[in-house]
PAMI-65348 format. One line per 10 residues: for each residue x, y, z of C-alpha. Coordinates in pm, 1 decimal. Layout:
<pts>
X Y Z | ...;
</pts>
This chain:
<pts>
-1108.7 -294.9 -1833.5 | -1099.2 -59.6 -1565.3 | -1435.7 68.9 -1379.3 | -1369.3 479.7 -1344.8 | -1517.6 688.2 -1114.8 | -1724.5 936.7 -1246.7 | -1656.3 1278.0 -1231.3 | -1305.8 1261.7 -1196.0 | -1049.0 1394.3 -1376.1 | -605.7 1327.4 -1412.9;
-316.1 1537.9 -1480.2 | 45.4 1439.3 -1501.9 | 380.3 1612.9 -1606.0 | 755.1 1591.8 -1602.7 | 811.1 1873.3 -1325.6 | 1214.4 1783.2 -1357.1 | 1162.6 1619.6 -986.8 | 1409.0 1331.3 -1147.1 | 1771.8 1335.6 -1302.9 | 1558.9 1165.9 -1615.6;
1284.9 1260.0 -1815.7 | 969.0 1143.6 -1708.1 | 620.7 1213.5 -1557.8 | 660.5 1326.9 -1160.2 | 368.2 1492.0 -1067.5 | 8.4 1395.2 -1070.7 | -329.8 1520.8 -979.1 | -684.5 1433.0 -1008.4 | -917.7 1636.8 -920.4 | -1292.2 1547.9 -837.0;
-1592.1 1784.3 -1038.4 | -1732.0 1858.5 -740.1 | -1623.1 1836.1 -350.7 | -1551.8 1490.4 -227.0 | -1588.5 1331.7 98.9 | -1233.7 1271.1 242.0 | -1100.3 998.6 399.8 | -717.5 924.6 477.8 | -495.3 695.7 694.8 | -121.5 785.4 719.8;
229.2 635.7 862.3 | 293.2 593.6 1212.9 | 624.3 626.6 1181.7 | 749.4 905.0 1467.9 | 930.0 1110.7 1147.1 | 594.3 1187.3 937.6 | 697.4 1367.3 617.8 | 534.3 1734.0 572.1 | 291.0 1586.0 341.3 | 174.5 1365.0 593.1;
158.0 1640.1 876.7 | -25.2 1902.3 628.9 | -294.9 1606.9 514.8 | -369.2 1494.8 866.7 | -424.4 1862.3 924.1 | -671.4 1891.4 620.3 | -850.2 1554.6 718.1 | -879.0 1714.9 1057.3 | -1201.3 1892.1 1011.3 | -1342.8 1609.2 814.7;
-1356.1 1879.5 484.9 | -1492.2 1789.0 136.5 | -1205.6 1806.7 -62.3 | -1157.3 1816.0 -443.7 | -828.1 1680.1 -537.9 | -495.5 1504.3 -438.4 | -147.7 1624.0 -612.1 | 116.7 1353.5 -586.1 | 506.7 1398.6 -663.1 | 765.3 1158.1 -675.5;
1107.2 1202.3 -679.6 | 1164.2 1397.2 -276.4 | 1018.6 1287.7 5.9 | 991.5 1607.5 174.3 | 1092.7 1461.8 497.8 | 1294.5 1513.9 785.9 | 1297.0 1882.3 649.6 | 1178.9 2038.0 886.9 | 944.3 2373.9 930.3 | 1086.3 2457.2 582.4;
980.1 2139.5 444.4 | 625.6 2190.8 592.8 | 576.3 2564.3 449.3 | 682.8 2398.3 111.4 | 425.8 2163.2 136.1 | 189.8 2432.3 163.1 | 316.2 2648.2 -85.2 | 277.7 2390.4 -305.7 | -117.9 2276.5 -258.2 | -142.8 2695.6 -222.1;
-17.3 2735.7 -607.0 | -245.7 2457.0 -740.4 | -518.4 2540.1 -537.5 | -501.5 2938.0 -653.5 | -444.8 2865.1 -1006.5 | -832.7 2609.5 -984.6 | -924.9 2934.3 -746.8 | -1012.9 2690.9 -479.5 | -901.2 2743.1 -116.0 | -560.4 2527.8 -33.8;
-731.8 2297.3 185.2 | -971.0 2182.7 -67.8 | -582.3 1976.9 -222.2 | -457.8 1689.7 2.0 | -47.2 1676.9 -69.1 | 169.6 1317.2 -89.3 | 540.1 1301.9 -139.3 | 750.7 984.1 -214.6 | 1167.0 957.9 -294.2 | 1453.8 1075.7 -92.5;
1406.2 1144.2 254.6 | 1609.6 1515.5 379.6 | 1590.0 1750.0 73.3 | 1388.4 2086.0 -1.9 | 1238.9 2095.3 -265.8 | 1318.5 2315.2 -545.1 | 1023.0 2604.9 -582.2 | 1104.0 2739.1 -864.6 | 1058.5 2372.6 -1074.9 | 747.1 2398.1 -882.4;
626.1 2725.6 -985.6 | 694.8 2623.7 -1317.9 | 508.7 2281.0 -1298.8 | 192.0 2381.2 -1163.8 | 87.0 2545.3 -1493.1 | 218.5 2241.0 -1700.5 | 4.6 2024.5 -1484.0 | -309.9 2222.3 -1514.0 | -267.0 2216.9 -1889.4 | -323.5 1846.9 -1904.9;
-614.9 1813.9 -1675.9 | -862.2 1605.6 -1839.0 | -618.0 1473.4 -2096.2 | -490.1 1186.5 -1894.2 | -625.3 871.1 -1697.5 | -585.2 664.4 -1402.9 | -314.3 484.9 -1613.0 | -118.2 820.9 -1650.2 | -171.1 887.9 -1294.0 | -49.0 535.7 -1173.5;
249.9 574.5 -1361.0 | 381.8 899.3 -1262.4 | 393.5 837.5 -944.6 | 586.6 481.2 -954.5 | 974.3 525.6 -813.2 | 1176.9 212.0 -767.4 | 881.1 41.3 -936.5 | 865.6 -219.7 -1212.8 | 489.2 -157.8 -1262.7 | 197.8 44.5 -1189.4;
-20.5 -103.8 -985.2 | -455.2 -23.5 -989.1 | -783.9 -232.0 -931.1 | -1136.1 -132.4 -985.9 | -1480.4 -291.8 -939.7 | -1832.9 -219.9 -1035.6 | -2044.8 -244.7 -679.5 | -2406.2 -289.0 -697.5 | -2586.4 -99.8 -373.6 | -2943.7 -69.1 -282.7;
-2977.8 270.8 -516.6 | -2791.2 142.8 -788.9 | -2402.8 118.5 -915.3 | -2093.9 270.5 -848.5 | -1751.8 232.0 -942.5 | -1431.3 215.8 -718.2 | -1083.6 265.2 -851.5 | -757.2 210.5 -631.0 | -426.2 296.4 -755.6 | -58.5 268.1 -566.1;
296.7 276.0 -545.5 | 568.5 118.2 -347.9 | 855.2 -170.4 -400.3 | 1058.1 -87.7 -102.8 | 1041.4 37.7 216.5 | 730.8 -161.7 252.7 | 647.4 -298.9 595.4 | 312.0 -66.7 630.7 | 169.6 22.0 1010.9 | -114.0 180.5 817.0;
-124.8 155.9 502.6 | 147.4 144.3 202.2 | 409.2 383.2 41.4 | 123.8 562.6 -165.4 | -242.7 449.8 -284.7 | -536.3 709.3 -379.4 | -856.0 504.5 -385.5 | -1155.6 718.0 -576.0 | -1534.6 633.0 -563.5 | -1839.0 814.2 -695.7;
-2086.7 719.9 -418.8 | -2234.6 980.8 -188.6 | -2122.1 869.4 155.1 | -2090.9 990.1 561.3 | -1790.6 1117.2 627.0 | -1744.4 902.6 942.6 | -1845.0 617.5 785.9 | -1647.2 668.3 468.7 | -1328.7 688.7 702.4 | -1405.1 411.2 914.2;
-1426.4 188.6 613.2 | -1154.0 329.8 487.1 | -952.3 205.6 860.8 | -1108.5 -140.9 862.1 | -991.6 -220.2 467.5 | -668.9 -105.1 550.7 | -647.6 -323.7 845.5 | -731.2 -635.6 616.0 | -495.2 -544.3 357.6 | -205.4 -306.6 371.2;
-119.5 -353.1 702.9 | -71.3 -749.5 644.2 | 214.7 -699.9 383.4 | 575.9 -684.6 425.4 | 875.7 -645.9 157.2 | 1186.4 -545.0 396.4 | 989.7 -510.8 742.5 | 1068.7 -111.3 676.3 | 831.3 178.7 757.3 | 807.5 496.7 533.0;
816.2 849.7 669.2 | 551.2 894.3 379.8 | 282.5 643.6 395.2 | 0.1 802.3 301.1 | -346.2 610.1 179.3 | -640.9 857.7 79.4 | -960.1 790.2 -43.8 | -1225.2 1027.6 -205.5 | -1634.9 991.4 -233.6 | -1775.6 1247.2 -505.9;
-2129.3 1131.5 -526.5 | -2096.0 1199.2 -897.3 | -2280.0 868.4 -957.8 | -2605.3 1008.3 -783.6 | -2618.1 674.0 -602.6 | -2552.7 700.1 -197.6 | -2468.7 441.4 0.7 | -2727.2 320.3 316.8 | -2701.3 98.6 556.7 | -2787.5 -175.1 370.7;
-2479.5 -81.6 171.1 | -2199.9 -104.2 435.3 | -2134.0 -501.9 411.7 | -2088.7 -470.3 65.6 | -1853.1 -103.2 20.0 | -1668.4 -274.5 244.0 | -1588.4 -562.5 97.5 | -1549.4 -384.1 -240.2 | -1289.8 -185.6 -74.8 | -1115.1 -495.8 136.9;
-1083.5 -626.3 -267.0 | -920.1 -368.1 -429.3 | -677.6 -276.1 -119.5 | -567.8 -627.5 -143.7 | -529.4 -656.8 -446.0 | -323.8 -350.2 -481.3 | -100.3 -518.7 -146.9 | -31.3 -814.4 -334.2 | 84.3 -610.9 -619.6 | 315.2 -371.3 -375.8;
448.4 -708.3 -279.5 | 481.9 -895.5 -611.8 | 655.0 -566.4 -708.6 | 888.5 -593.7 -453.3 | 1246.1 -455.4 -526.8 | 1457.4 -732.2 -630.8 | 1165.8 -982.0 -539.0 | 1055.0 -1291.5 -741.7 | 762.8 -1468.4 -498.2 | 510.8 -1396.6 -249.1;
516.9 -1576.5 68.8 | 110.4 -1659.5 146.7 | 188.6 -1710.0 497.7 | -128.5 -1828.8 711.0 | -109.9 -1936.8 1084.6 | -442.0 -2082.2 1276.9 | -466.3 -2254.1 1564.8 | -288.2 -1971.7 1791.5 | -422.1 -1905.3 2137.5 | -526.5 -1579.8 2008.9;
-551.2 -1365.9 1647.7 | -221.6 -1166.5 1802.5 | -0.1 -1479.1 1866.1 | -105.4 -1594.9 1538.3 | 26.4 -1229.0 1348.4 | 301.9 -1268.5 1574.7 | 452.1 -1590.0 1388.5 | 304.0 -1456.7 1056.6 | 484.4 -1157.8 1093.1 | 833.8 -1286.8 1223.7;
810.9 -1550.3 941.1 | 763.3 -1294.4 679.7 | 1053.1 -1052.8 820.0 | 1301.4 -1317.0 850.8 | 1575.4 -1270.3 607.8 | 1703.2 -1644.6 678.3 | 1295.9 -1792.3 550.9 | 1293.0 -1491.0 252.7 | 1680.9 -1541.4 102.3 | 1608.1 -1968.2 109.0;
1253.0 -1899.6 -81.0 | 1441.1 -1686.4 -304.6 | 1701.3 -1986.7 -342.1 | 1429.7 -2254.6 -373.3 | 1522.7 -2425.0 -47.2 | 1287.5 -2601.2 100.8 | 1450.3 -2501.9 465.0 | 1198.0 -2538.8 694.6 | 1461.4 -2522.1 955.1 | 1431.7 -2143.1 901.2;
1055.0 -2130.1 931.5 | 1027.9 -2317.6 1261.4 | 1305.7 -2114.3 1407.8 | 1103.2 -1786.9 1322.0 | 844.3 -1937.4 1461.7 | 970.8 -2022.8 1784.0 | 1131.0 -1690.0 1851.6 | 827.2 -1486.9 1755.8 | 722.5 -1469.5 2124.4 | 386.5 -1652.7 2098.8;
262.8 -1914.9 2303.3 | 220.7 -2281.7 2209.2 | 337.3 -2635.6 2295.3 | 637.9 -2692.0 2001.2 | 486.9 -3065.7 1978.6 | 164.9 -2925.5 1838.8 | 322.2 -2723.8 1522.3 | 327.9 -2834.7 1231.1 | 399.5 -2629.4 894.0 | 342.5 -2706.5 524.4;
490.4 -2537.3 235.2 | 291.0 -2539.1 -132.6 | 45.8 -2760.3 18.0 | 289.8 -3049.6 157.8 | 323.8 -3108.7 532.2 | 726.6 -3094.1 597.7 | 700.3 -3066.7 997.3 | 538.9 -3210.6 1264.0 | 532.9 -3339.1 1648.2 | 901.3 -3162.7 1693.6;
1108.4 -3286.4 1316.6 | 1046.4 -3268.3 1024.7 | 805.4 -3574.0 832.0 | 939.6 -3882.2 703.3 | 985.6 -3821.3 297.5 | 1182.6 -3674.3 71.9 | 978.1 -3399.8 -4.0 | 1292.2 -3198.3 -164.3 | 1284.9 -3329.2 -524.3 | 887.0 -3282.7 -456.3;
882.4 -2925.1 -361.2 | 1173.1 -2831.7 -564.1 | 941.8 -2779.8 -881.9 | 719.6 -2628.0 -715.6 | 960.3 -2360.3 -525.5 | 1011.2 -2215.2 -950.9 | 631.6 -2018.7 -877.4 | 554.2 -1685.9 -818.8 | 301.7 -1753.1 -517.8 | 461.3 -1970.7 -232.8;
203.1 -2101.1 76.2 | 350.3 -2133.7 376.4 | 114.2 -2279.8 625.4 | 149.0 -2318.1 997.5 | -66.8 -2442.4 1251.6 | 29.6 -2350.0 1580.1 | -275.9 -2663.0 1747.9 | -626.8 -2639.9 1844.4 | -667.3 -2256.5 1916.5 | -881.9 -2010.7 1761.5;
-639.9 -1737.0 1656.6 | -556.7 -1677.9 1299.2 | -364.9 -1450.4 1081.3 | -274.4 -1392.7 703.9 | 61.4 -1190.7 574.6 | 223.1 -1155.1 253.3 | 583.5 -1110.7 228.8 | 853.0 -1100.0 -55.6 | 1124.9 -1310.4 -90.4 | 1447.2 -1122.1 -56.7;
1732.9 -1143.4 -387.1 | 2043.0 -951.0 -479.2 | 1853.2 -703.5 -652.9 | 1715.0 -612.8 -324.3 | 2077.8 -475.4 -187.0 | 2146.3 -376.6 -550.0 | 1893.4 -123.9 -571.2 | 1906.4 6.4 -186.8 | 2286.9 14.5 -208.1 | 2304.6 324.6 -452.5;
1896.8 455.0 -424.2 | 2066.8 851.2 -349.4 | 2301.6 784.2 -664.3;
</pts>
């Protein structure tokens, strides 16, 4: 059962953002203003959403809602594409008779086309006429695009002054290969919290979590994760309190970044790829990363082939620093390399059974260093090129 924020509430409607009915635009909106907090893409081609919320985040505002749609991007479109963006929080925002920057905006779908103003004149009332008839569920899915499944966590987190709830919901199957966060996620709260603080959780859970996951080693234009603090729970958060927000929030990121992952288009595993003994925590993401992006390691755990061949050669081109004698790498908890070739068993009919799971380990020790990293990447299937071959069409 799901722990909701209070003093939230959800909208969604079919705004006719799709070429198929379904829900395409979503909103919740906090009772009162909310303590902001937002980390975005760092891809060099932000989409207008992401240039008009880093703009509202700016000032460190209290803000009192975030309207999602799905189904344009609103990227690479320019000055256009930015005034839209605006024009868009500005109709919402008129209609509640709050000020626009009191809305944060998030786009997801095609990248290079305007949106259509009219649909969204037209939609804005149809969303407002729902507010307070849907739920997180509602939200969650109507904003799913190449998704198989919505994807939220919650917990109950007891502070000092009592307990509040946290609620995380997100999107994303593809283009996944997050610098800051993931496609889309709006994480809600009903502690009272400093802004600064609020934010800098917010950068540290991210860190921990979205930004160690990887489905095709792309970056969206759009990545967008925002996170609101309402205080509607009366409980606010002290120093005492930091520790444990933060691992509250570490949870339910992660969670949802195993989802994003499990979720992945055309995917059928996650790859729980762990590295220790690096000279350092960077050489270690460096083979954790290069593992995960490899097409060679994700297409043979896709095929069930235990091909550690694949693995080691990731790992020795991943620029890091180590003597090759000292690796050694294990896969679902068996040791198939060591000392330079691979160990002396037939661990094939072995592993093969257990190659048929969802969650694959692959472990790698690099020697006697203290450096260490964990990633989570997707295998990679024809579904994958499937789905990316005709996305526009």
């Amino acid at each position: 059962m799901l722990s909701t924020p209070k003093g939230y509430q959800f909208a969604v409607t079919d705004a006719g953002f799709h070429k198929y009915p379904r829900n395409n635009l979503a909103l919740v909106l906090s009772d009162t203003p909310a303590t902001a907090a937002g980390v975005f893409t760092k891809n060099r081609f932000c989409a207008a959403p992401v240039i008009v919320g880093k703009e509202i985040l700016e000032g460190k505002p209290a803000v009192r809602g975030i309207m999602i749609n799905t189904g344009q991007a609103n990227a690479c479109t320019g000055e256009q594409g930015i005034q839209n963006c605006r024009t868009t929080i500005s109709l919402l925002a008129k209609a509640l008779n709050l000020a626009p920057k009191d809305i944060l905006p998030a786009s997801t779908g095609v990248i290079g086309q305007q949106f259509d103003m009219n649909k969204w004149e037209k939609a804005v009332p149809l969303l407002l006429a729902n507010l307070g008839k849907n739920n997180a569920t509602d939200f969650a899915d109507a904003i799913l695009t190449t998704d198989a499944f919505h994807k939220i966590s919650s917990r109950k987190i007891n502070l000092v002054g009592g307990d509040v709830s946290l609620l995380g919901m997100a999107k994303g199957a593809g283009m996944i290969c997050p610098n800051m966060a993931t496609m889309l996620a709006v994480v809600l709260c009903d502690v009272q919290i400093d802004a600064d603080l609020w934010q800098s959780l917010f950068r540290q859970a991210v860190d921990q979590s979205f930004n160690r996951v990887s489905v095709d080693g792309d970056t969206s234009t759009n990545d967008t994760v925002y996170g609101l603090a309402n205080g509607a729970s009366g409980i606010s958060a002290t120093a005492e309190d930091t520790s444990i927000l933060l691992e509250a929030l570490t949870d339910v990121l992660s969670e949802l970044a195993y989802l994003l992952v499990k979720d992945g288009e055309g995917a059928s595993k996650v790859l729980h790829i762990s590295v220790v003994g690096a000279k350092n925590n960077a050489d270690a993401e460096l083979v954790a990363r290069t593992i995960g992006h490899s097409p060679l390691v994700k297409t043979a755990m896709y095929g069930r082939d235990a091909n550690w061949g694949r693995i080691v050669a990731a790992i020795g081109r991943s620029g890091a620093e180590f003597n090759p004698n000292d690796v050694t790498v294990s896969l679902c908890g068996y040791k198939i390399f060591e000392k330079g070739q691979p160990v002396d068993f037939d661990f094939d009919p072995v592993l093969e059974p257990l190659l048929k799971a969802v969650d694959i380990a692959i472990d790698v020790r690099l020697g006697e260093g203290q450096g260490q990293y964990i990633f989570k990447a997707s295998d990679l299937g024809h579904a994958y090129i499937d789905c990316n071959a005709s996305y526009r069409s």
